[in-house]
C-alpha positions in Angstrom: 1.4 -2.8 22.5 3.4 -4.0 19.2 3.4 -1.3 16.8 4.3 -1.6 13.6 3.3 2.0 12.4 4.6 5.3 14.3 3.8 8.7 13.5 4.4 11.6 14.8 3.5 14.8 14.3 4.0 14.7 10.2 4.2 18.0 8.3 4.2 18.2 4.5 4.7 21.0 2.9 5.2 21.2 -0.9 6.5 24.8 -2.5 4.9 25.7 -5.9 6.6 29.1 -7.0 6.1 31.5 -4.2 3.2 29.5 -2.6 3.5 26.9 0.1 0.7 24.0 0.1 0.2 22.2 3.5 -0.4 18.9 2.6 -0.7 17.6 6.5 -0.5 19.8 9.3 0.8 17.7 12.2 -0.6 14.2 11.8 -0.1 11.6 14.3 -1.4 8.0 15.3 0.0 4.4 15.6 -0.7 1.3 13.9 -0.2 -1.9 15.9 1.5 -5.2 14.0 -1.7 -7.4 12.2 -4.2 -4.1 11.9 -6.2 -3.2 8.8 -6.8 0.4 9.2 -8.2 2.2 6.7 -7.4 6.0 5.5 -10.3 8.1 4.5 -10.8 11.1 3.5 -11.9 13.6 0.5 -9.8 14.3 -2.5 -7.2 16.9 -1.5 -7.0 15.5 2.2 -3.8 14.5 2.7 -4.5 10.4 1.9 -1.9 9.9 -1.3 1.0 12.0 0.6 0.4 10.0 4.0 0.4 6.8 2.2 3.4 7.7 0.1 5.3 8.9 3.5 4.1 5.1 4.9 5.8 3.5 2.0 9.0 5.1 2.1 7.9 7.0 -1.2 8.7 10.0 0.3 9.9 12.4 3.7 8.3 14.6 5.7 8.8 18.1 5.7 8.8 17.5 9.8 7.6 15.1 12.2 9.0 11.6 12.8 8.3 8.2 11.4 9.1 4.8 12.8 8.6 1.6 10.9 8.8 -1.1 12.9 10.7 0.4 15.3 13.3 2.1 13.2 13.4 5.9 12.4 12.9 6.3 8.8 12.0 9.7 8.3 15.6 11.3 8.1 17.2 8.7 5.6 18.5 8.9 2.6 17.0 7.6 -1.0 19.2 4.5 -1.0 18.1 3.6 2.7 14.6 4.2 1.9 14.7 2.0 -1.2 16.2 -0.8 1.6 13.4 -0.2 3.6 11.1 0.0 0.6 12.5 -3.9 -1.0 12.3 -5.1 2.4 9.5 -4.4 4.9 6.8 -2.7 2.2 4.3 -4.1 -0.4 2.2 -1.4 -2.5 -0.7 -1.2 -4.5 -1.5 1.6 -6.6 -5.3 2.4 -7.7 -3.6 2.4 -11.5 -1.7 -0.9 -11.5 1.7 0.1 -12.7 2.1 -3.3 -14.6 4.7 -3.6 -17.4 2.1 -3.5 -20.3 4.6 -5.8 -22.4 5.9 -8.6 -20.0 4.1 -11.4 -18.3 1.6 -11.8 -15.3 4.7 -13.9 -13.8 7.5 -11.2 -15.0 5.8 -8.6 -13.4 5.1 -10.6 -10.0 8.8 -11.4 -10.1 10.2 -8.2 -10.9 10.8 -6.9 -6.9 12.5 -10.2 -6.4 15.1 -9.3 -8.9 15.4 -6.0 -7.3 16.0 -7.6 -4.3 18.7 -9.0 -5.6 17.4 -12.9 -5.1 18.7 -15.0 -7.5 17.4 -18.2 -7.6 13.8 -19.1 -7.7 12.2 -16.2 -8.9 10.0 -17.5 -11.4 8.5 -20.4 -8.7 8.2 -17.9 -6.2 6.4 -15.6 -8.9 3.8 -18.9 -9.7 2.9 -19.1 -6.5 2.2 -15.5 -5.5 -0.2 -15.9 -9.1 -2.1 -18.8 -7.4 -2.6 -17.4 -3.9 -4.8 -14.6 -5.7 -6.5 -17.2 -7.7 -4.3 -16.1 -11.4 -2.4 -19.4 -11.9 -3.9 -19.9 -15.5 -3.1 -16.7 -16.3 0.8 -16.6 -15.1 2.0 -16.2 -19.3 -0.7 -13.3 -19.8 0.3 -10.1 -20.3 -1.6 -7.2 -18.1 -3.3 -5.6 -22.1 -4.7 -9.9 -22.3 -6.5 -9.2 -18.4 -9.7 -7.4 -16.9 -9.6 -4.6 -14.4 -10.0 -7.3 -12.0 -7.0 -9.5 -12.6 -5.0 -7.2 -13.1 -5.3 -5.6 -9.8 -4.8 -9.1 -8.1 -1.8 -9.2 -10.2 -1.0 -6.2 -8.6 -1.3 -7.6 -5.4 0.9 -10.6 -6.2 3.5 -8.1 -6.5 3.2 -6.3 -3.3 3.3 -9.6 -1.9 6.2 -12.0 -3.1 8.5 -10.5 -0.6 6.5 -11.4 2.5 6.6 -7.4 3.2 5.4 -6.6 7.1 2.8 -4.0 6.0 0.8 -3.9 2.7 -0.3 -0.4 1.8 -3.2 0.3 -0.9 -3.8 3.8 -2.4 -7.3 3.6 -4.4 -6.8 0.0 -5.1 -10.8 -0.3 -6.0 -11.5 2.9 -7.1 -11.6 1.9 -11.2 -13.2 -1.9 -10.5 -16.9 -3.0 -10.4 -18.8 -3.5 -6.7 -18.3 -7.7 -7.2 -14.7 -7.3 -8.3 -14.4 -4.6 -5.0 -15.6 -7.5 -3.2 -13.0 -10.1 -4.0 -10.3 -7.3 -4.1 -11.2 -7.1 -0.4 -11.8 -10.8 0.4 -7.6 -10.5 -1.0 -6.8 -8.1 1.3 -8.2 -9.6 4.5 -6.8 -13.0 3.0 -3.3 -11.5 3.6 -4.1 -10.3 6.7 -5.0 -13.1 8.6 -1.6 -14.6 7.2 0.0 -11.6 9.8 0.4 -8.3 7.1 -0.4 -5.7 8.2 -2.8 -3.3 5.9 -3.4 0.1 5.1 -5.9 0.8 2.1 -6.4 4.3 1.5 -10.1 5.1 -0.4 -12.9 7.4 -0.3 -15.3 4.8 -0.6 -17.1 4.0 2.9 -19.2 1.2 1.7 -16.1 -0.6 0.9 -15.4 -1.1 4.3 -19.4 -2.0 5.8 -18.4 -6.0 6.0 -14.6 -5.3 7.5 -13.7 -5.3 10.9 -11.0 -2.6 11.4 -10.0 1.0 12.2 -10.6 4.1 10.4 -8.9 7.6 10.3 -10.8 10.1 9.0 -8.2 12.6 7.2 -9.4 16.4 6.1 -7.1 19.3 5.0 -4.6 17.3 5.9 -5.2 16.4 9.7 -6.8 13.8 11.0 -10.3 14.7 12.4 -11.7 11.4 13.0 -10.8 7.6 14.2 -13.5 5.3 14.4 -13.7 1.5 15.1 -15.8 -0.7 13.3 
């Protein structure tokens, strides 16, 4: 078994004054290389603080978490942002697009983070035309719909060829035919050997997809069903 995803017995806990919130109590599973596995769950379940633990966004209070293969639940911000640059792509339900700069700015923006040099802009134009955007590579996100601008989104994640994509919400604002294509996307990069996590609420998003489900509540899992 390849796995690309390792967790083991996550705690979060986040103190607010004198009270403690649990955000997952002890959550554990493993995600092997090429899955799409989806995270589902209520609002307050844990989803956004397991996702943000996935992408390096954050540490656990306890528990262990390997990506592939490496331990990176104990290190530090710098290592994390390493990790982060190098191995993870994410989508976020709200964009996060610089509202001023380019479709092709924006795609290209992690490159420069990554400290690549050369090529950027190429690389940028041809992340835009794998989601279907390469007439709209000089439009800013204000000049897009919902629609484009979350593949625009997705061109991001993507440009560094990151092992896993993770998706927090990434349809929760869009129309059911732009949810549609959205998904088409995702299992698009997929079959090109990413693997995906998309965390939603939304069950019918997932009726035409064959994949893996766990079923978070009150920050445990309660559920894992195949489909």
């Amino acid at each position: 078994m390849d796995n690309v995803i390792e967790v083991r017995d996550i705690k979060k806990i986040y103190t607010m004054g004198e009270v403690e919130v649990h955000a997952l109590r002890g959550v554990s599973f493993t995600i092997e290389r090429g899955e799409v596995v989806s995270i589902m769950g209520p609002s307050g379940s844990g989803k956004s603080t397991l996702m943000n633990m996935l992408g390096c966004l954050d540490r656990p209070t306890s528990g262990e978490y390997y990506l592939d293969d490496e331990l990176v639940s104990s290190l530090t911000d710098d290592q994390l942002a390493r990790i982060r640059n190098k191995k993870v792509g994410f989508v976020f339900q709200s964009f996060n697009l610089l509202s001023r700069v380019s479709s092709l700015v924006n795609v290209a923006l992690p490159l420069r983070y990554a400290g690549v040099t050369s090529g950027r802009r190429e690389l940028a134009r041809e992340a835009l035309e794998a989601v279907g955007l390469g007439d709209r590579v000089m439009h800013r996100p204000t000049e897009l719909s919902g629609g484009e601008q979350q593949r625009v989104a997705i061109a991001r994640a993507m440009i560094g060829n990151p092992l896993i994509l993770l998706a927090d919400e990434p349809t929760g604002n869009l129309d059911p035919e732009i949810t549609k294509d959205i998904m088409v996307q995702f299992r698009s990069i997929n079959l090109k050997g990413t693997t995906v996590v998309i965390a939603t609420h939304n069950r019918e998003l997932l009726r035409d997809t064959d994949q893996r489900i766990i079923v978070l509540n009150s920050g445990r899992i309660v559920e894992e069903i195949n489909i």
